[in-house]
C-alpha positions in Angstrom: 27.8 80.8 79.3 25.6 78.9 77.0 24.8 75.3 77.5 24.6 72.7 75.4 20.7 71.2 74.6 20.5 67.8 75.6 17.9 65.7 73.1 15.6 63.8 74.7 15.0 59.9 73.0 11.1 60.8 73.1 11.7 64.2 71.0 11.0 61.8 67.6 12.8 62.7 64.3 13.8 65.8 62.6 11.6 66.6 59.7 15.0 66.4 57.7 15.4 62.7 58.7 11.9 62.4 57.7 12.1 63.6 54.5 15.4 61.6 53.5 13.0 58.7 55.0 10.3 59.2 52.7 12.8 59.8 49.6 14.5 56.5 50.5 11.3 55.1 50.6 10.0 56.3 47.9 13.1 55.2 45.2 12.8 51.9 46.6 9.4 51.8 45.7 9.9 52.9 42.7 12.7 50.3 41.7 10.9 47.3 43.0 7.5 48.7 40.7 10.3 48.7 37.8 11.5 45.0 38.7 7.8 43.8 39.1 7.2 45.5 35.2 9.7 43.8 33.8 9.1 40.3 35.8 5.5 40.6 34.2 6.5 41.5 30.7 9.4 38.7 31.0 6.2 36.3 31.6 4.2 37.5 29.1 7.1 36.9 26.4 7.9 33.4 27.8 4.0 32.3 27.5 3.9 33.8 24.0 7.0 32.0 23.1 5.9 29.0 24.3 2.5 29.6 22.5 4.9 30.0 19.3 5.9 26.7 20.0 3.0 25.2 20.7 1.6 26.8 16.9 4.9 25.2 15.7 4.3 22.5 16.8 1.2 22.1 15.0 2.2 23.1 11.6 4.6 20.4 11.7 1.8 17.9 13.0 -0.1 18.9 9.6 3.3 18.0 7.5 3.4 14.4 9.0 0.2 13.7 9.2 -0.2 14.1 5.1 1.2 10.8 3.2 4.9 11.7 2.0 3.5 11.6 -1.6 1.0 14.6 -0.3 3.1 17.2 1.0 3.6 19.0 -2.2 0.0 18.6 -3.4 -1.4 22.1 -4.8 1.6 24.5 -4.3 2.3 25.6 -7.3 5.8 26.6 -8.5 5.1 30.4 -8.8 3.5 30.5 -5.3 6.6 28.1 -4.1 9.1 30.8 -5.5 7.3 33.5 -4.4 7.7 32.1 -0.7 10.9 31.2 -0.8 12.2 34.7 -2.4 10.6 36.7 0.5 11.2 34.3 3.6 10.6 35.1 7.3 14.2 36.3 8.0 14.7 33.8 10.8 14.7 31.1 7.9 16.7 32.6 5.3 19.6 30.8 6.3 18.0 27.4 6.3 16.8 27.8 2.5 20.8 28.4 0.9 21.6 26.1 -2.5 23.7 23.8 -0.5 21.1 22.4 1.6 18.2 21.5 -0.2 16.2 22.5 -3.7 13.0 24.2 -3.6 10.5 21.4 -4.3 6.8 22.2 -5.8 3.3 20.5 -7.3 4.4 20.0 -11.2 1.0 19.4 -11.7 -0.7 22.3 -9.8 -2.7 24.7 -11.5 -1.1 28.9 -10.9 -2.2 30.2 -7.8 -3.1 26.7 -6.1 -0.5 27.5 -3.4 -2.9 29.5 -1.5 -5.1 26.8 -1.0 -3.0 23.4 -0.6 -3.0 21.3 2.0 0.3 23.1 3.4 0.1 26.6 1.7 2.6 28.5 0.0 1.4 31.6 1.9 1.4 32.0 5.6 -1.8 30.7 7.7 -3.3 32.4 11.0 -3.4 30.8 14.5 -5.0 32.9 17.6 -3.7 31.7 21.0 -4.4 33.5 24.1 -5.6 36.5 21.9 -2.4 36.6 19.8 -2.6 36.2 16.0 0.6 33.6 15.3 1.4 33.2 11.4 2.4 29.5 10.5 4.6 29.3 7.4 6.0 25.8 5.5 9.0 25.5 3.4 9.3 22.7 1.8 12.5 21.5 -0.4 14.5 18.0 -1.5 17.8 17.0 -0.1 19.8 13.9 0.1 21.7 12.0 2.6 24.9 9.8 1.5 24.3 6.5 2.4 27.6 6.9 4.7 26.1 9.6 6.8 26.1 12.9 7.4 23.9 16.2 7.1 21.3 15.9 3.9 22.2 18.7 1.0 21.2 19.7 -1.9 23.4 17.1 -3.8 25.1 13.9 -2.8 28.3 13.6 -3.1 28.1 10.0 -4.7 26.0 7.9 -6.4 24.9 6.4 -2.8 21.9 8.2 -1.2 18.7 8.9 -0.1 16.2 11.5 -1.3 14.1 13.3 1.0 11.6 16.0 1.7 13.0 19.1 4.3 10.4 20.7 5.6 10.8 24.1 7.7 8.4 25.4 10.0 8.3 29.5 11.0 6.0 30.7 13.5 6.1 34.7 13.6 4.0 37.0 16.3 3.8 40.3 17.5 6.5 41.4 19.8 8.1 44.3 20.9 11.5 43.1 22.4 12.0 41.5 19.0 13.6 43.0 16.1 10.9 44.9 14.1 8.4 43.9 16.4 8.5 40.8 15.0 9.3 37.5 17.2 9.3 34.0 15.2 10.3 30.2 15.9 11.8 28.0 13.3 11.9 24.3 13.5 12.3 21.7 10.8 12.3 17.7 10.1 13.1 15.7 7.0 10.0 13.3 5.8 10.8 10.4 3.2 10.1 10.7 -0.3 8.1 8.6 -2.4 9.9 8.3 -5.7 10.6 4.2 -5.7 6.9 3.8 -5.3 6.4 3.0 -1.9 6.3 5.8 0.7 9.0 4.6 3.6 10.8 6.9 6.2 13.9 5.4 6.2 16.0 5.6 9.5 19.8 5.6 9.6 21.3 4.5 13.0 25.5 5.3 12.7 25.6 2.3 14.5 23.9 -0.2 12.3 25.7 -1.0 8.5 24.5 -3.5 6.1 26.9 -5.1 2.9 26.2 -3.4 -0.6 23.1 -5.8 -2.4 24.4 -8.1 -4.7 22.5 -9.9 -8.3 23.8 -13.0 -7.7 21.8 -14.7 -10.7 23.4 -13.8 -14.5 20.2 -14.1 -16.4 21.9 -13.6 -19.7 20.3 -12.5 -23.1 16.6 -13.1 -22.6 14.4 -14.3 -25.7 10.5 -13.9 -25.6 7.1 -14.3 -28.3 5.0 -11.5 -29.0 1.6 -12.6 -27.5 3.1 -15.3 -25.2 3.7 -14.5 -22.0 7.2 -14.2 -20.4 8.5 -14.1 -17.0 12.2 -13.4 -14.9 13.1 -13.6 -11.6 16.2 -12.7 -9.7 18.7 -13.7 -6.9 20.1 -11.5 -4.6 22.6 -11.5 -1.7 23.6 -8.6 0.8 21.8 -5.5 1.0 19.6 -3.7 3.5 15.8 -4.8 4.1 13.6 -3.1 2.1 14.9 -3.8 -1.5 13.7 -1.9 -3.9 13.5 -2.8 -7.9 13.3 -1.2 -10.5 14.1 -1.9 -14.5 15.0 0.3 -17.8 14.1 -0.6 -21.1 12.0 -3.7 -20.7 10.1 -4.8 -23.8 7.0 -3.7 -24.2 4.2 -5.8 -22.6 6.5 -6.4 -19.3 7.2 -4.8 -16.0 8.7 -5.5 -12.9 7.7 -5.5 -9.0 9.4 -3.1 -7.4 9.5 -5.1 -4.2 10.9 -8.4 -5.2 12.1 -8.0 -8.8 10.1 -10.4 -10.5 9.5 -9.4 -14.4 6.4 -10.3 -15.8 4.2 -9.9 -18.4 3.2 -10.5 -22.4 5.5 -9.0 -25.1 3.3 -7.0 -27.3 6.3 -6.0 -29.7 8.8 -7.6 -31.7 12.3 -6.0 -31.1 15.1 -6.0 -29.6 16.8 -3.9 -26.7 19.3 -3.9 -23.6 17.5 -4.3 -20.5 18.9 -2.6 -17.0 17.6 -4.2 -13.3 18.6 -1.9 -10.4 18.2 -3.2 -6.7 18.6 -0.3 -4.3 18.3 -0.6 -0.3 17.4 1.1 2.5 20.6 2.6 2.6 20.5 3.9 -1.1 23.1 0.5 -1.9 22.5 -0.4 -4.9 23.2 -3.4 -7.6 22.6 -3.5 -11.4 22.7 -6.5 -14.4 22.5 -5.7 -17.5 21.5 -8.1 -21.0 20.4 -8.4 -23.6 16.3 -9.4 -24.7 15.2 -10.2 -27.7 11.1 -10.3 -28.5 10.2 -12.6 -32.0 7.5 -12.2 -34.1 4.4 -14.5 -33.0 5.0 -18.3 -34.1 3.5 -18.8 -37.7 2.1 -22.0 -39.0 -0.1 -22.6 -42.0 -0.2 -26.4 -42.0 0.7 -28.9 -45.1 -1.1 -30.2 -48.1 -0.9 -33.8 -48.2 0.6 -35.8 -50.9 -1.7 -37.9 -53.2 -0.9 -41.4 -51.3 -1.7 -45.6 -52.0 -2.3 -48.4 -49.5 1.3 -50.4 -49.8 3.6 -47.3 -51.8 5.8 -45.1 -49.9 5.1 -41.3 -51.1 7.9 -38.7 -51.1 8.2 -37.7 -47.7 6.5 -34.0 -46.5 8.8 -31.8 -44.1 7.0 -29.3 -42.1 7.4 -25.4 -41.9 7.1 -22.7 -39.7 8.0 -18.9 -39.4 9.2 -16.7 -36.6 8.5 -18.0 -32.2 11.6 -19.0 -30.7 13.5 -22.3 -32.1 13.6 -25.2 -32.2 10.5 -26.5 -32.6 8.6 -29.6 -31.4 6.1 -30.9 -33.8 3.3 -33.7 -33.1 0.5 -34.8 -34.9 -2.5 -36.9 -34.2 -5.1 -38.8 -37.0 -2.2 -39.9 -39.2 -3.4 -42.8 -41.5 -1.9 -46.0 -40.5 1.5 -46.5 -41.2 2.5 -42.8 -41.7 4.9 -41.5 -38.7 6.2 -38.2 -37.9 9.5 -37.1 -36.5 8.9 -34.6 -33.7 12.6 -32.8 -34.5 12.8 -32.2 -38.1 8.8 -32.0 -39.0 9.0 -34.5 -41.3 6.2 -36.8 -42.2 7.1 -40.5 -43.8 5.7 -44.3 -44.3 3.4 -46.0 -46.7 -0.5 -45.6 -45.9 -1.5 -49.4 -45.1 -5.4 -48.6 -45.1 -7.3 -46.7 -47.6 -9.6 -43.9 -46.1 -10.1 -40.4 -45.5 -8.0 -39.0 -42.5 -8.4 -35.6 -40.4 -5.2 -35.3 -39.6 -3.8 -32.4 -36.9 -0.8 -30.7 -36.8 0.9 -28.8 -33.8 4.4 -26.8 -33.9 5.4 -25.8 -30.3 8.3 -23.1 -29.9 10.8 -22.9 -27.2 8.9 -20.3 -25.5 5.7 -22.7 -25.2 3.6 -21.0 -28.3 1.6 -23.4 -30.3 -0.3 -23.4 -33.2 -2.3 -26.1 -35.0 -4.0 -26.8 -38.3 -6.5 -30.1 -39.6 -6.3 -30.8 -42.7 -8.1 -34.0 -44.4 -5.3 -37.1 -46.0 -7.1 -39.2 -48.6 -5.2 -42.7 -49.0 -7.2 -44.8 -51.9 
């Protein structure tokens, strides 16, 4: 009768328990070496990214730091188009018609684009041993004056124009499509087109009335060669206003920040003369009239008549051409006796003293111009 073998608790393990052990052992191992690979590599991609950012982060830095009249300086509208034809795909979708128009240096030379102070082609930044390509693209877009996103084209007269720039940041990556990982980011920077360079701010919570020309100047009259000046009230409107004027006469101009028109007509003429007061929301207010520019004031003195102590001479009426009417006339050295009326010009009386007289002239026009002539009056 066979018995059965008792086992001991010192006997140990079976070399089959200690092989399924060691296999057990050795797959988990093996998984956590798998989890610690990926935990690194997870690490890795999170540092580069956030050295991405960081080289974002920059590029933008450069774009604000220029004055907004510098961001387009050098980049040329071939290298422009060449950029924004072949974007980093990641931006594609932020450079469609309806958001903004490609904007470029009309004054840069072909091929300048390289070289500007934000280039049309990419530029290298090496962080932690990792070659990062920055990349600016810069367009126009407006924002309604009522809110909203900034496209390519308001839908009203009411707006204001800026600059969009995008940043892209592209580096090597293997998880990423290609092998190409990038970071986009983008702001909008004012533009300088009413001569002064302003970010404006829009809060959705702050509103302002429409400006207002409260002052009719009506139709304006000038001199060649005498200066003329206008000024302008205004009511409403959000601070800063901004001025500007269409088809001033030539000689004048107007201060864009408080609407004064100044200057010396240079040209005789006339034409209809447009003010525009815009503010910070893109409000804006026009007058229109009407301004005429005469001919400088003309005046060639008077020959006096032959003339008696005691006789009454026919009386001598003044002339001149052109200025701005009426006319003020005075005179000084007139022999005794002899008066002259300062509304018509005309010279009358009886000499009482005989003598040769320098006697002066002077027409003044509405406008202020003046010209005078000495001639000599013999009374015998």
């Amino acid at each position: 009768m066979l018995q059965r073998r008792t086992r001991r608790s010192d006997e140990g393990f079976t070399m089959a328990e200690v092989l399924v052990a060691i296999a057990v052992v050795s797959v988990v191992m093996l998984s956590l070496s798998a989890f610690f690979v990926n935990s690194i590599r997870i690490d890795n991609e999170q540092g580069d990214r956030q050295s991405a950012i960081q080289a974002a982060d920059d590029a933008m830095e450069r774009a604000r730091a220029l004055p907004a009249a510098a961001l387009l300086t050098g980049r040329d509208q071939a290298g422009s188009a060449q950029e924004w034809s072949a974007p980093v795909a990641s931006v594609a979708g932020l450079l469609g018609a309806g958001d903004q128009t490609m904007a470029y240096d009309r004054n840069a030379a072909p091929g300048s684009g390289r070289t500007a102070l934000l280039p049309t082609t990419y530029r290298t930044l090496v962080l932690n041993g990792i070659a990062y390509r920055q990349y600016w693209y810069i367009g126009w877009c407006q924002r309604p004056s009522t809110g909203g996103a900034c496209v390519a084209s308001a839908p009203s007269g009411q707006f204001t124009k800026f600059f969009r720039v995008v940043v892209a940041v592209t580096w090597p990556g293997r998880s990423c499509l290609g092998s190409v990982c990038s970071y986009v980011t983008s702001t909008l920077i004012g533009d300088p087109d009413l001569g002064r360079v302003l970010d404006p701010v829009f809060d959705t919570n702050d509103s302002s009335p429409a400006p207002a020309i409260t002052s009719t100047p009506g139709a304006q009259t000038a001199d060649v060669g005498t200066p003329a000046a206008l000024t302008f009230v205004t009511s409403g409107g959000a601070a800063p206003l901004t001025w500007n004027a269409t088809s001033l006469p030539a000689g004048l101009t107007i201060d864009p920040a408080d609407g004064a028109i100044s200057g010396t007509p240079t040209t005789a003429g006339s034409s209809s003369v447009t003010v525009t007061v815009s503010d910070a929301y893109g409000q804006k207010a026009t007058s229109s009239f009407g301004w005429t520019v005469s001919a400088a004031l003309g005046y060639a003195g008077f020959t006096p008549p032959a003339s008696k102590v005691g006789t009454a001479g026919p009386p001598v009426t003044l002339t001149a051409s052109n200025g701005t009417r009426p006319y003020a006339w005075s005179a000084s050295g007139l022999p005794p006796g002899v008066t002259l009326d300062g509304s018509s010009g005309v010279i009358s009386g009886s000499p009482g003293t005989r003598g040769a007289y320098p006697v002066t002239t002077r027409v003044t026009d509405a406008k202020g111009a003046s010209v005078s002539k000495t001639t000599t009056w013999t009374v015998s």
